[in-house]
C-alpha positions in Angstrom: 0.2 2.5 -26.2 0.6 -0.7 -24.7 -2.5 -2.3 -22.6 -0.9 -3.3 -18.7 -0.7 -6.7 -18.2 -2.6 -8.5 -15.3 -0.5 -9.4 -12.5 -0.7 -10.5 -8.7 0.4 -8.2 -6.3 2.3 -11.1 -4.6 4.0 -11.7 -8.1 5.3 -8.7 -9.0 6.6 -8.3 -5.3 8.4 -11.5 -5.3 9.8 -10.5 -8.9 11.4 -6.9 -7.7 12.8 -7.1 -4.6 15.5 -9.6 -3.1 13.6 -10.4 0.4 15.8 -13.8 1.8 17.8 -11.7 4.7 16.7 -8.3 4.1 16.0 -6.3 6.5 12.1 -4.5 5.8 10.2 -1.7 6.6 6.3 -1.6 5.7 5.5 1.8 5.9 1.6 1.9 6.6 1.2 -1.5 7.1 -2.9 -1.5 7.8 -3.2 -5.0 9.0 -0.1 -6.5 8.0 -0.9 -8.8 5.5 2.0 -7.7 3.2 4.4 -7.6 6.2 3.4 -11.9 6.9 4.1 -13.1 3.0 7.3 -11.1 3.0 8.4 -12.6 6.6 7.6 -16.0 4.7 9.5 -14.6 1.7 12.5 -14.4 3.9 12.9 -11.1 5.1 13.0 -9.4 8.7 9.7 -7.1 8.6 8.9 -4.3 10.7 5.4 -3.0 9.7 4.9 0.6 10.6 0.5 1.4 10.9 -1.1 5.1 12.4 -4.2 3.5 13.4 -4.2 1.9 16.3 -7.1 -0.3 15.3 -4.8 -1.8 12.2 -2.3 -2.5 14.7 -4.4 -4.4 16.8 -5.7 -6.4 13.7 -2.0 -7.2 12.6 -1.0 -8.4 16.3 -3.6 -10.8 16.4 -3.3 -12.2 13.2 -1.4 -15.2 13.0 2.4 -14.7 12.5 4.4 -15.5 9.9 7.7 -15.5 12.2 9.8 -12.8 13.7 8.0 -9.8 12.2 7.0 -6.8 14.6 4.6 -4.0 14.7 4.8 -0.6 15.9 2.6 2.3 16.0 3.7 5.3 14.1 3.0 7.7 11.1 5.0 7.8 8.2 6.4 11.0 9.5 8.2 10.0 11.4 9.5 6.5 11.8 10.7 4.6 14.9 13.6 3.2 13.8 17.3 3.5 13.5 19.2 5.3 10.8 20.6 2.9 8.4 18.6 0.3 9.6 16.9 -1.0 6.6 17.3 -2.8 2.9 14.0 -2.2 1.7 11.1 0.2 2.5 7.6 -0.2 1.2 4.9 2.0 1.0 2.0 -0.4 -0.2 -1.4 1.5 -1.2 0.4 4.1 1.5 1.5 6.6 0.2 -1.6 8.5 -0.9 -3.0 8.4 2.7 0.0 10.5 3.9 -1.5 14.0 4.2 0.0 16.3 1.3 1.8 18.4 3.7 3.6 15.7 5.3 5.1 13.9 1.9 8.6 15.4 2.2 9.0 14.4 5.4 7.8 11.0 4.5 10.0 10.9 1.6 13.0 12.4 4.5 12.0 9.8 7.2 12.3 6.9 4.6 15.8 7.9 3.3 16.9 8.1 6.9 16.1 4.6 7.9 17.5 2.8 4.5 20.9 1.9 4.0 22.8 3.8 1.0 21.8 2.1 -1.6 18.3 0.5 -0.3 15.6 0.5 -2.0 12.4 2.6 -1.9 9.1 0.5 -3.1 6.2 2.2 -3.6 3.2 0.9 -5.3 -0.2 2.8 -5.5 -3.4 2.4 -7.0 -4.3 4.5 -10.2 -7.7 6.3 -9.9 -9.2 4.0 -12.5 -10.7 0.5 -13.1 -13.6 -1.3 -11.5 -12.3 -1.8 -7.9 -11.7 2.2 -8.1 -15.5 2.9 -9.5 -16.9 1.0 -7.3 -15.6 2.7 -4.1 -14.9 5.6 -5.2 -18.8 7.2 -3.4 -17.1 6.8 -0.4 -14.1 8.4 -1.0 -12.9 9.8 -4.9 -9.5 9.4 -4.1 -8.4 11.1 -7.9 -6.9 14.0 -6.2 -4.7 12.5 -3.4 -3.7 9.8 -5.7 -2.3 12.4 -8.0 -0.5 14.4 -5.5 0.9 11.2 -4.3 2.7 10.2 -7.4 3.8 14.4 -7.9 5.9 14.0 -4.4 7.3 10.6 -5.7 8.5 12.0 -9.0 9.8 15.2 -7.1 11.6 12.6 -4.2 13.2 10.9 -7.5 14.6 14.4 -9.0 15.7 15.2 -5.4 19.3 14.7 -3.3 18.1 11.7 -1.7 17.0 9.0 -3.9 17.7 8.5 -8.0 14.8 6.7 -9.9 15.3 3.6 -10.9 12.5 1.6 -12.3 8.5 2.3 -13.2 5.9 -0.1 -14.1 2.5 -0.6 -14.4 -0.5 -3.7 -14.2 -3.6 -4.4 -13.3 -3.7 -6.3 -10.0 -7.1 -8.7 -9.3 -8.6 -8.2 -6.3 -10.9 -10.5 -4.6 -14.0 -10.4 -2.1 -16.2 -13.1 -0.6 -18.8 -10.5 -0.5 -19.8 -7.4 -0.2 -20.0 -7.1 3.2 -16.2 -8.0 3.1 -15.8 -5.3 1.0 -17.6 -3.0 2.9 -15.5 -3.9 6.1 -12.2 -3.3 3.9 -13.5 0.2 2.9 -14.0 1.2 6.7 -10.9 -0.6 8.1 -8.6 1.0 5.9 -10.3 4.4 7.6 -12.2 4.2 10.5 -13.9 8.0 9.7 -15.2 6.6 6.4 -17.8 4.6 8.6 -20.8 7.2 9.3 -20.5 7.7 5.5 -20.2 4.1 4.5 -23.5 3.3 6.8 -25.2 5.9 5.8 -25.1 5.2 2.2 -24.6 1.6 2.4 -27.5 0.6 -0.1 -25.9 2.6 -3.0 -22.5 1.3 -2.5 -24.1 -2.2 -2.7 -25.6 -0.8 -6.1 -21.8 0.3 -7.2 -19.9 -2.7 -5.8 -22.4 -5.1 -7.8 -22.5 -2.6 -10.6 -18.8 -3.3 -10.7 -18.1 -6.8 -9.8 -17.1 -10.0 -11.8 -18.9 -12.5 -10.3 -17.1 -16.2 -10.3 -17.0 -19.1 -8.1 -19.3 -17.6 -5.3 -16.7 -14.3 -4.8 -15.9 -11.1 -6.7 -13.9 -10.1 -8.8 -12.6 -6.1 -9.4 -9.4 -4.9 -11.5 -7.0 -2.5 -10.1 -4.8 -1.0 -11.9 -1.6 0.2 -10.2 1.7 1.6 -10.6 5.0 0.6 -9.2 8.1 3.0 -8.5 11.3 1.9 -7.1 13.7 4.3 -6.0 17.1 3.8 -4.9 18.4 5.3 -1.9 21.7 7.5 -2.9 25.3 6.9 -1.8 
């Protein structure tokens, strides 16, 4: 079995999707980081984030040019039918309750154009980045259900399956307090649990970590689906 190969997030992004003039919508956005390089890849972004704390992050970050935010679950989106090229779900799609998949799955069809394409990239349960968060939350479970309501969307009447791949994507922290933050912005709940045990999540990030260059280093590895919206 082949080993996946090491890639950037930003890489394999720019490598799939045609961006210049497309119209984009970033399904669970978080703080929009994706939604800026794609706005500076071309495209016309509308990132779509539940918490309200994440969309207060992305609006004050700087912008990257016309792209918007709006407050919304995944459930159902605020946008037009047939309004979009692409839709993304980003390290998303796993935190969309279980229950509420098809209608994800339904919501996302809606807004793409026939034809448009469905992105969806998630994190295997597996690697270090994985092991050294996974006290906090051991996200093994929703990450499987996750890619069972993909596969089903891709047998389904909406969207045929066009493409899947998988790499191991770097990621990078200054610290550990950076990557504590992460771990509690991505879910504000997660922070009685993260304080509370902070000391042995210390233990596992620096269990872990490959340290270089004063920051550190973790390997995710992840898998990328594209769909294709039916005629």
């Amino acid at each position: 079995m082949s080993v996946p190969t090491h890639r950037k997030h930003k890489d394999v992004i720019e490598e799939t999707l045609t961006l210049k003039g497309a119209r984009v919508v970033d399904i669970g956005c978080g703080d929009g980081g994706l939604v800026r390089l794609m706005t500076r890849l071309g495209a016309r972004v509308t990132g779509i984030e539940p918490s309200p704390n994440q969309v207060e992050r992305a609006r004050a970050a700087e912008p990257a040019g016309g792209e918007e935010y709006k407050q919304a679950g995944a459930q159902d989106l605020p946008l037009d039918d047939s309004s979009a090229d692409v839709a993304v779900f980003f390290n998303s799609l796993h935190h969309v309750p279980g229950e509420l998949h098809i209608k994800a799955f339904e919501e996302a069809a809606r807004v793409l154009k026939p034809g448009g394409v469905l992105y969806i990239s998630e994190p295997i349960a597996d690697g270090s980045s994985f092991r050294a968060g996974r006290l906090i939350d051991d996200e093994t479970q929703v990450r499987a259900q996750a890619y069972e309501a993909l596969r089903s969307a891709a047998r389904g009447p909406l969207f045929e399956a066009e493409r899947e791949l998988t790499y191991v994507a770097p990621i990078k922290y200054d610290s550990f307090a950076h990557f504590r933050d992460h771990v509690i912005a991505v879910d504000e709940r997660r922070r009685p649990k993260v304080e509370s045990l902070e000391d042995e999540l210390r233990a596992a990030f620096e269990a872990n970590a490959e340290e270089r260059d004063g920051a550190f280093y973790f390997d995710q590895p992840c898998r990328l689906n594209l769909l294709r919206r039916r005629e």
